[in-house]
C-alpha positions in Angstrom: 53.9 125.0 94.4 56.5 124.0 91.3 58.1 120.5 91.0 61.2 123.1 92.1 59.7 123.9 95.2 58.7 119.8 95.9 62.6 119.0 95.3 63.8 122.0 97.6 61.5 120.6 99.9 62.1 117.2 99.9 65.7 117.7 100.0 65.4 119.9 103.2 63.5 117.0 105.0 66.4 114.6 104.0 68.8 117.2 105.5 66.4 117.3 108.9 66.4 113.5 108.7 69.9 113.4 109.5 70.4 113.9 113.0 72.8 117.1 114.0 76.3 114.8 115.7 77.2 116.0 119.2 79.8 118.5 120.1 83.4 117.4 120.3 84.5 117.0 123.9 85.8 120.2 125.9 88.8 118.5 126.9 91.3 116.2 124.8 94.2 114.3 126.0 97.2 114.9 123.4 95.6 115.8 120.5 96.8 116.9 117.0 94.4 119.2 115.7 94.3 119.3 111.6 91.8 122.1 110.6 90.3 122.7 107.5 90.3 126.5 106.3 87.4 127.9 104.0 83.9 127.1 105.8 85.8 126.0 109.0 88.2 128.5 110.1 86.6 131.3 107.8 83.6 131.9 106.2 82.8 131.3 102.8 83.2 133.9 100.4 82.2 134.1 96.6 85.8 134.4 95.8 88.3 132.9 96.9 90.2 136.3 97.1 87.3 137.7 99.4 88.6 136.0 102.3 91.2 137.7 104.6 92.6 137.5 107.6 90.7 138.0 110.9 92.6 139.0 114.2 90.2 136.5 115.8 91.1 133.6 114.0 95.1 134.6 113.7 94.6 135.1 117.8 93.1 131.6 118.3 95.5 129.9 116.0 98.7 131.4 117.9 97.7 130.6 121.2 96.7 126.5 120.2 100.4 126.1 118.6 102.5 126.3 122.3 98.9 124.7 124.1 99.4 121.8 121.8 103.2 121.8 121.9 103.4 122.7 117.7 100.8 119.7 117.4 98.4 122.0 115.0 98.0 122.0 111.4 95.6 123.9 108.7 94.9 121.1 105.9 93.5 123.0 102.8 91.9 122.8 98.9 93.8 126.2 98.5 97.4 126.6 98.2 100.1 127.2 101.2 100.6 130.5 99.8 97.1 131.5 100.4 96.6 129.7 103.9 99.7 131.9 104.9 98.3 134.8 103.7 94.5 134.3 105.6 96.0 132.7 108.6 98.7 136.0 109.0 101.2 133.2 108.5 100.5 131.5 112.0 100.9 128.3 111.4 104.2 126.4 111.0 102.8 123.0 109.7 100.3 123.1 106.9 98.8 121.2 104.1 97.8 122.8 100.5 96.0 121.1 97.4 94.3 118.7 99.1 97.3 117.3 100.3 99.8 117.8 97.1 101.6 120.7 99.1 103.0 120.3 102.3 105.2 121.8 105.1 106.5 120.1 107.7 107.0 121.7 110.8 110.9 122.0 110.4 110.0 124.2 107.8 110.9 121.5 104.8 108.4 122.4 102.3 107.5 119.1 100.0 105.0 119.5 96.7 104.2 116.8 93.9 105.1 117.3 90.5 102.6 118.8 88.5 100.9 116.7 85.7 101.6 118.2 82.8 97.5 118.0 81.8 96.6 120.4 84.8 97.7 123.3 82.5 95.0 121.8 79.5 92.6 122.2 82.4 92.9 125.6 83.4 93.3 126.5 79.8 89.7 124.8 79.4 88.7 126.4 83.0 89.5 129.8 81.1 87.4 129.2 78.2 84.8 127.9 80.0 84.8 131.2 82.4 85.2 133.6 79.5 81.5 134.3 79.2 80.0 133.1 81.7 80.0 135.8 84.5 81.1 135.1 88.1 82.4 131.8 87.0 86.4 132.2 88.5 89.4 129.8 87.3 92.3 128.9 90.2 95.6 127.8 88.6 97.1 126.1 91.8 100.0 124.6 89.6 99.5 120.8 91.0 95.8 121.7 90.3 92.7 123.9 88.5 90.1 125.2 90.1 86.5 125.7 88.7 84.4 128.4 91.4 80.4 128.6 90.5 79.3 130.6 93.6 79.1 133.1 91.7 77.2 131.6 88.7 75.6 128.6 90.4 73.4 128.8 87.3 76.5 126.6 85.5 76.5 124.2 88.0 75.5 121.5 85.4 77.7 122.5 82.5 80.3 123.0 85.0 80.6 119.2 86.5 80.3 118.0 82.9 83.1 119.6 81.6 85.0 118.7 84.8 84.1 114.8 84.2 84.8 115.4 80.4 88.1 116.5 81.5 88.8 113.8 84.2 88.5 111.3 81.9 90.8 112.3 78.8 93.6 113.5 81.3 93.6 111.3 84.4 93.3 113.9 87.0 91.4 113.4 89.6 88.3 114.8 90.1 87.7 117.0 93.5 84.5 118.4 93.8 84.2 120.8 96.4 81.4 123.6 97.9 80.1 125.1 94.6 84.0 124.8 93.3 85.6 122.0 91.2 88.8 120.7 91.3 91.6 118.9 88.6 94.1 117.8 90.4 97.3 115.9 90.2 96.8 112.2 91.1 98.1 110.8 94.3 97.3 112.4 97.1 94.2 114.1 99.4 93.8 115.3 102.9 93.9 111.8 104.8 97.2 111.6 103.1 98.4 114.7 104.3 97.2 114.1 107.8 98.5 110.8 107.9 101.8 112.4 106.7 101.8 114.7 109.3 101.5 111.8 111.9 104.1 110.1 111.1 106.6 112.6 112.2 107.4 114.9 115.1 105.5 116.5 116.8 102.4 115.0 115.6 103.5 111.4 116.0 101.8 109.4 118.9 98.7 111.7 119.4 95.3 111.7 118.6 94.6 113.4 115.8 91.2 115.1 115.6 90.3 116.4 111.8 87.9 119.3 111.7 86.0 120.0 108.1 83.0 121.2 106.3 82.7 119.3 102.9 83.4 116.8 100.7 87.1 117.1 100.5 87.2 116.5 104.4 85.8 113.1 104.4 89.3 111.4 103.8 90.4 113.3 106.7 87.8 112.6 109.1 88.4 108.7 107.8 92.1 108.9 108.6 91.7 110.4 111.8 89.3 107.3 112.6 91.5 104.8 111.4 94.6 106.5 113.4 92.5 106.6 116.8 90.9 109.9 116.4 87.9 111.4 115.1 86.4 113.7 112.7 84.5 116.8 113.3 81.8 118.2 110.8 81.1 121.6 110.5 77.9 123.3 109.4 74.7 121.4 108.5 74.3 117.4 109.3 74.9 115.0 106.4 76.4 112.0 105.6 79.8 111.9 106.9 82.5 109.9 108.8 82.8 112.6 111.3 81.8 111.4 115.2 81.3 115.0 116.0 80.1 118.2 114.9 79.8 121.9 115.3 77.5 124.6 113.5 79.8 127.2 111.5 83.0 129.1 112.0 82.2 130.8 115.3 81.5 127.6 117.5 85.1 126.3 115.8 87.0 129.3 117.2 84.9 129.4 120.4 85.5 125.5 120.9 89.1 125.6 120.0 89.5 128.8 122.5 87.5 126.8 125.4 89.6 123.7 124.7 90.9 122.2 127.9 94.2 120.0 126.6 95.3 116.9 128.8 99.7 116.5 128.4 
């Protein structure tokens, strides 16, 4: 056995150490359910073009909208654009960038203004990518992406030319599931879901964050802080989720099971 093999396997008993978090409740009285998209409501994909929509998913999500009287939102990384074009354009209130896109569910559409330093990073992002095979660049406009799946091999040089970066230009740095973000300061996905809150018809429920990484964590702390809870999905970890739930196909069996309390 390699020292390679003694890390995988010490890591894997961390992850065992951690004890799996039990299942959200079948029934909720008035939530607000804020969703998470890739590793949540769809699998991951080496690309972020390789996901697309699933009559499954766009059935579940346009039956919880009138259940939850419009109290539903999907909270991405990727841009609104794109979570209309996986989610067949079901959902009326929705959250892009980690939070620097928004629409409200009136149909007002709000977006920050773009630092003018994202564009030096996806010019970097590009060069970095140019020979380095299955490495793919995301220009998101408030933000660049960085996606290693397919190149995991650059995992290293990729997160030090992200910190490089995060330093000269003041963007913040989002990592993500084998992806890295630049993004326009200012915002995130407890913002967003706090946003959404605030206003009609979210306002005075309990909002309930469902995610799978990193970028999900300032939901799930939002939801606490506002009386809810988050829920984790895939393997245990560190987290401020209360709850949790394996992959993608116990989300949409939970969310279609889902007794709702007025």
């Amino acid at each position: 056995m390699g020292t390679s093999d003694l890390t995988l396997d010490a890591d894997t008993a961390a992850v065992d150490a951690i004890p799996r978090l039990p299942a959200p409740p079948a029934r909720l009285s008035r939530p607000a359910l804020f969703l998470d998209l890739d590793g949540v409501l769809a699998e991951l994909a080496p690309t972020p073009d390789a996901v697309v929509p699933d009559a499954r998913r766009t059935a579940v999500l346009q039956a919880l909208t009138p259940r939850l009287g419009g109290r539903v939102a999907i909270i991405s990384g990727r841009t609104i654009a794109e979570i209309d074009r996986i989610s067949d354009s079901s959902m009326a209130s929705a959250s892009g960038v980690h939070g620097l896109e928004r629409r409200r569910a009136d149909g007002a559409f709000l977006r920050a203004e773009a630092s003018e330093a994202v564009r030096g990073a996806v010019r970097a992002f590009e060069e970095f990518a140019r020979n380095r095979p299955g490495v793919v660049v995301e220009d998101k406009a408030v933000a660049a992406g960085l996606h290693y799946r397919g190149a995991p091999e650059t995992a290293g040089d990729a997160e030090a030319l992200t910190r490089r970066l995060a330093a000269e230009t003041g963007l913040t740095l989002q990592p993500g599931n084998m992806v890295i973000e630049l993004k326009t300061p200012g915002a995130s996905k407890g913002t967003a879901l706090k946003a959404f809150m605030a206003e009609a018809p979210f306002a005075g429920a309990v909002p309930v964050m469902l995610g799978d990484d990193l970028t999900d964590e300032d939901g799930f702390r939002a939801a606490s802080e506002l009386g809810g809870f988050g829920v984790l999905v895939g393997p245990p970890r560190e987290t401020a989720a209360r709850h949790g739930l394996s992959g993608v196909d116990a989300v949409l069996d939970w969310l279609e099971q889902l007794e709702v309390e007025a």
